[in-house]
C-alpha positions, -999 to +999 in steps of 0.1 A: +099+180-334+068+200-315+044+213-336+056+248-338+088+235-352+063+217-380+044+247-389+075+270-391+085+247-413+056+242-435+052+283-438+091+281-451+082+252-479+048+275-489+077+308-491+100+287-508+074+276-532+061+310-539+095+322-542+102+295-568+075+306-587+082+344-589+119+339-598+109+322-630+126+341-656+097+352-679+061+345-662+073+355-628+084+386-642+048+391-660+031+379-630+045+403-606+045+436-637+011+424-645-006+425-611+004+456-606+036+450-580+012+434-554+030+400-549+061+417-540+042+434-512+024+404-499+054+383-500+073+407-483+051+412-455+042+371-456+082+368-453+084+392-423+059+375-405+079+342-409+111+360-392+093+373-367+075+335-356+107+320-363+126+343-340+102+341-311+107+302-317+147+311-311+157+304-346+170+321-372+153+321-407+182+336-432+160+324-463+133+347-452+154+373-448+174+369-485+135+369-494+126+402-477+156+421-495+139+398-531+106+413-523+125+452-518+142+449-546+119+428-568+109+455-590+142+459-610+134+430-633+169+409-633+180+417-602+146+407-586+145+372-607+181+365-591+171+376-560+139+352-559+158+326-571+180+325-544+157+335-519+139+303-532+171+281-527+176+292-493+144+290-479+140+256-492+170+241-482+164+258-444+127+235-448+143+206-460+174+206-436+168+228-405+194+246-394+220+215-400+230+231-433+230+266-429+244+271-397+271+249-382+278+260-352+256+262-318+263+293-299+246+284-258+256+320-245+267+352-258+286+378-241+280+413-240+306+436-256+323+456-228+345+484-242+381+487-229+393+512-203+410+538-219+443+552-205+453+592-199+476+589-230+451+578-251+427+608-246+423+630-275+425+662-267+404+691-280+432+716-305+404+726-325+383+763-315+358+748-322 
């Protein structure tokens, strides 16, 4: 493993942390209520800068983005505890198992959708005076 691979992965175990943290049911909630909203704003924009190294590194980081929609939605109190708390669990398990887990399959190429020829039949016609 380079050492981009190593920091990616030491900025996800630092997110997943953090994420732990704010999705603990009582002090996360007073944490986040009591500073005034500002950890939902850092982590979100600390969460979109780890999608955006992580994609220029060719990966995908689906704990980040489960964290981004936390950090959106953070502010209604259950929904942003759940959110956090399973933000938290997939970030983690993305820093403790790469990609193994979460993804299965390796994709080497991808094809570009082409849309199919369409026949004389098939045209709709304009009926409407409009």
């Amino acid at each position: 493993m380079d050492g981009r691979q190593d920091s990616l992965r030491t900025l996800k175990w630092v997110s997943g942390g953090l994420e732990a943290a704010l999705g603990i049911p009582l002090l996360g909630g007073l944490f986040i209520m009591g500073t005034g909203y500002t950890p939902l704003l850092f982590m979100l924009a600390f969460h979109i800068v780890v999608v955006a190294l992580t994609a220029r590194a060719g990966r995908v980081s689906k704990g980040n983005i489960v964290g981004i929609v936390a950090s959106t939605v953070g502010v209604i109190p259950v929904v942003g505890m759940l959110l956090h708390m399973a933000a938290a669990i997939t970030i983690l398990l993305d820093a403790a198992f790469g990609n193994r887990i979460i993804t299965r399959t390796h994709v080497e190429r991808v094809e570009p959708i082409r849309p199919r020829p369409v026949r004389k039949e098939q045209e709709r016609k304009e009926d409407h005076p409009f």
